[in-house]
C-alpha positions in Angstrom: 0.0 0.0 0.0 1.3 3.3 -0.5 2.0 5.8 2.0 3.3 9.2 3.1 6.4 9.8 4.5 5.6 13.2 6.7 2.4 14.8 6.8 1.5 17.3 4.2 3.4 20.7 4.5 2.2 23.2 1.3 6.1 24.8 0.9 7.0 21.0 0.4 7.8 19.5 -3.1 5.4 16.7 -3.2 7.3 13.4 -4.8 6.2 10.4 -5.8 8.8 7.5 -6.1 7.5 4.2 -7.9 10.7 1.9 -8.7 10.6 -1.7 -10.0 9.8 -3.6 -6.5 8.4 -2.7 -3.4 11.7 -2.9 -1.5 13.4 -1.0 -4.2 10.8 1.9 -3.6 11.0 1.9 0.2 14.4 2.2 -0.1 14.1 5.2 -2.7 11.5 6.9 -0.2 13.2 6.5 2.7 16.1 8.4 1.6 14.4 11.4 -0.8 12.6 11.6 3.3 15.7 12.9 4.5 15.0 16.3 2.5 12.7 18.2 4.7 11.6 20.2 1.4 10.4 17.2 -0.3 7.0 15.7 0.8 7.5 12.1 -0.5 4.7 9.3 -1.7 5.4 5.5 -1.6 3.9 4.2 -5.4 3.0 0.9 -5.7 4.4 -1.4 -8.0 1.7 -1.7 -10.6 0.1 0.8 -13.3 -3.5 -0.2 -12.5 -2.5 1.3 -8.8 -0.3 3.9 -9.9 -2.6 5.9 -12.2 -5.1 6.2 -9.4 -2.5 6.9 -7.0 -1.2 10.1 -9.0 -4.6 11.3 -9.6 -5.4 11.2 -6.2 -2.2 12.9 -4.6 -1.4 15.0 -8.0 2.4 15.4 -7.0 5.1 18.1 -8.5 7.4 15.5 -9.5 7.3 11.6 -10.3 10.0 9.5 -10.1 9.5 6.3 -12.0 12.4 3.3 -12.3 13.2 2.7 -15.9 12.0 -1.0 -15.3 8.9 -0.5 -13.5 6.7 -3.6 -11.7 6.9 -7.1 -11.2 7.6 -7.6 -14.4 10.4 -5.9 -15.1 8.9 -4.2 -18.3 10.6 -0.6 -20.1 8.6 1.9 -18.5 8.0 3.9 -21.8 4.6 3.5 -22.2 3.4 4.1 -18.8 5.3 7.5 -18.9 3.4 8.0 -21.7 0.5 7.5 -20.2 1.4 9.7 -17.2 1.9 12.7 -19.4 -1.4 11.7 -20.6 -2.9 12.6 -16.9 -4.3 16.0 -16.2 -2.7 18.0 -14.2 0.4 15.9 -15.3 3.0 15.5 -13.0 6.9 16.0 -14.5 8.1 12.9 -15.1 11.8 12.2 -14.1 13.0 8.0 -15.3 15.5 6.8 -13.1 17.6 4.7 -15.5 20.6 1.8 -14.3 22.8 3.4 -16.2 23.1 5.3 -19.3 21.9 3.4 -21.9 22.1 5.5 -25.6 18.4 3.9 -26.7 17.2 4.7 -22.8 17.8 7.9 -22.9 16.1 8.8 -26.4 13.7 7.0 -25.6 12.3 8.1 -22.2 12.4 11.9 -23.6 10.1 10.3 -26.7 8.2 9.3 -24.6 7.7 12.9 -22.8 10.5 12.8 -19.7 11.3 15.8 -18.4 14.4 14.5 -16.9 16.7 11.0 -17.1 19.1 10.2 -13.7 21.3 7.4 -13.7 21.3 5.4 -10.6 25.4 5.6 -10.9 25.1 9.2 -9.4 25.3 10.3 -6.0 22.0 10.5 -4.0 22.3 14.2 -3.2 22.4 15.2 -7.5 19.1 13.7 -7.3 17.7 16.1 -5.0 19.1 18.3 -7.1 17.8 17.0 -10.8 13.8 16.8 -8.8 14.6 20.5 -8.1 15.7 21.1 -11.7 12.5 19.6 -13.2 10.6 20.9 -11.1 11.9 24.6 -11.9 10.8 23.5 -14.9 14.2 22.3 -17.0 15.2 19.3 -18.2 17.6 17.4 -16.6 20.5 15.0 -18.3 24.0 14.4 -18.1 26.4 15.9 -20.4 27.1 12.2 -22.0 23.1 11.8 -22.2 22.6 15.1 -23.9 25.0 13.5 -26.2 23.2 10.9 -26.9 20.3 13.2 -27.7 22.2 15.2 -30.1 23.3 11.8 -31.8 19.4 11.3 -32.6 19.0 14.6 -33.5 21.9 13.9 -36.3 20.0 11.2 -38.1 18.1 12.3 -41.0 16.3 14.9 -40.9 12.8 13.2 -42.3 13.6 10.5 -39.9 13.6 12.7 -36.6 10.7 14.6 -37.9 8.1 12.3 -39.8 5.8 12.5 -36.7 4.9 16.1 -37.6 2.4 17.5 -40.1 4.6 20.5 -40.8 7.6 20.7 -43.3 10.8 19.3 -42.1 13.4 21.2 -41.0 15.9 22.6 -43.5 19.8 21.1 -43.1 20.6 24.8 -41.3 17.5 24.8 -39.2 18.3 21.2 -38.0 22.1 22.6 -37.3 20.6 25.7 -35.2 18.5 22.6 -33.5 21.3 20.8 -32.5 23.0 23.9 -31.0 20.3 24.8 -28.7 20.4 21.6 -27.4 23.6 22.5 -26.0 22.5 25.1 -24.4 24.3 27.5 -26.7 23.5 31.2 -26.8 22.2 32.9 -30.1 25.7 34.4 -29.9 27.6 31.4 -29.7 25.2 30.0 -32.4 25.9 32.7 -34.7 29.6 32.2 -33.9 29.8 28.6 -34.5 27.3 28.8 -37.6 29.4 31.8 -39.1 25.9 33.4 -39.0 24.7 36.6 -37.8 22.7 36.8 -34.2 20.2 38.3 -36.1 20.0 35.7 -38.8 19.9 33.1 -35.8 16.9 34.3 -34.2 15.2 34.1 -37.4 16.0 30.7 -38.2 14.5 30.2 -34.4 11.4 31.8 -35.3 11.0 29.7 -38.4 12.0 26.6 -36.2 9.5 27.7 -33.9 6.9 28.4 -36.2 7.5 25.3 -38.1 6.7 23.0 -35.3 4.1 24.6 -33.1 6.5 25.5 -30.2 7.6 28.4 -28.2 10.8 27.7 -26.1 14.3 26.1 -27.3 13.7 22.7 -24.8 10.5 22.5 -26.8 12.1 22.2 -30.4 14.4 19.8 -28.7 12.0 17.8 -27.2 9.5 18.2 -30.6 12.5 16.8 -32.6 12.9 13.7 -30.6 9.7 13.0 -31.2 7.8 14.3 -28.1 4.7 15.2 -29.7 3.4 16.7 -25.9 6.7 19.1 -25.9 5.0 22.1 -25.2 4.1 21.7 -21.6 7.4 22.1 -20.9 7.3 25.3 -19.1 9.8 28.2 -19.9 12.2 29.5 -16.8 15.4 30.7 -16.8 18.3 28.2 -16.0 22.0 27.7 -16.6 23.0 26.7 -19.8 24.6 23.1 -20.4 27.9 24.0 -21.9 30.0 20.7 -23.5 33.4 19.8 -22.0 35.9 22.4 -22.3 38.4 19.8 -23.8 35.7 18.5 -26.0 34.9 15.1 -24.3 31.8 13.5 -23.1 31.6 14.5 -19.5 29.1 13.1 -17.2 28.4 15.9 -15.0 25.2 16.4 -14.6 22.8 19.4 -16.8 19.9 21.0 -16.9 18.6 22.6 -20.0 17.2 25.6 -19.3 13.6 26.4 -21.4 14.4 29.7 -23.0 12.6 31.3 -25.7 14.6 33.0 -28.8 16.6 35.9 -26.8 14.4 38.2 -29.0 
């Protein structure tokens, strides 16, 4: 049965933590409990519960093992079906590890955030926080693996939309705000101007029914629900300054088209 870990305080973040197994949720509630700004609610380890369960206590943020229930089962469709709730929760999947197909997937299927259990317990706290600022939390080497999909063709990445696809330069402007870059470091990278880049971004925008840069990131992975990502100021997710794949952990902050 699921339970509350402290009675309801309204300054709280209220949590809800569902992970493959009963004892594997306990365990995941018991230590989120230790932050007295998080309000956190035991999910069982069944859909047919769950649903009810999120309805019912309508958290800020769930928390949702990437192998969720008895059987074992990707936990793709049920986020689906979360985003599918109203209000909607934000969805962070807490993954093994970083797994390439994982990753894209769970932000497909409308994540708002992706933490691998191989980091430390307090960048949890802060990734809940993150997403619940409204940004999307990944590693550097997930983001990565993001931009990777983004780099397959172009028709590919975008046959799930009833607009044009994106031009070769649009998709290149795409895959620079999904580093977090600035219109001035777009333009500078590009050999653009910054004026030129923030009309490309309102094309982008315009072109897929958005109106923040997580949106078109999101849009292009295929998240068709990418707009209820909600815009808020954030720090920017830079790459490694000696160009590798770092795995510090990001959040991409949801901002519009500096116009």
């Amino acid at each position: 049965m699921a339970y509350s870990t402290n009675l309801p305080d309204p300054d709280q973040l209220r949590i809800l933590a569902a992970d493959s197994n009963s004892m594997s949720t306990q365990l995941l509630v018991e230590a989120l409990a230790r932050n007295e700004q998080f309000h956190v609610i035991e999910g069982p380890s069944s859909e047919d519960e769950l649903l009810p369960l999120l309805r019912l206590e309508n958290p800020d943020v769930a928390l949702i093992g990437a192998k969720f229930g008895q059987g074992g089962h990707p936990t793709f469709d049920l986020v689906r079906n979360i985003r599918a709730e109203q209000p909607c929760p934000r969805v962070v999947v807490l993954l093994d590890h970083s797994d390439p197909a994982a990753v894209v997937e769970a932000f497909r299927a409308g994540a708002h955030g992706v933490f691998s259990r191989t980091q430390p317990l307090r960048m949890l706290t802060k990734c809940i926080e993150c997403v619940h600022a409204g940004q999307v939390w990944a590693s550097a080497t997930e983001l990565h693996f993001v931009l990777d999909a983004l780099a397959k063709p172009v028709a590919g990445n975008f046959r799930h939309l009833g607009s044009p696809p994106l031009s070769a330069r649009e998709s290149d402007v795409v895959r620079c705000v999904a580093e977090g870059l600035t219109n001035r470091d777009i333009a500078r990278r590009l050999k653009l101007t910054e004026h030129t880049v923030k009309n490309y971004l309102f094309r982008i925008f315009d072109k897929l029914g958005v109106s923040s840069r997580v949106e078109v990131v999101l849009y292009a992975l295929g998240n068709g629900d990418a707009r209820s990502a909600s815009s808020s100021n954030g720090r920017k997710s830079q790459p490694a300054a000696n160009g590798r794949r770092s795995s510090t952990p990001t959040a991409v902050p949801a901002r519009k088209a500096d116009a």
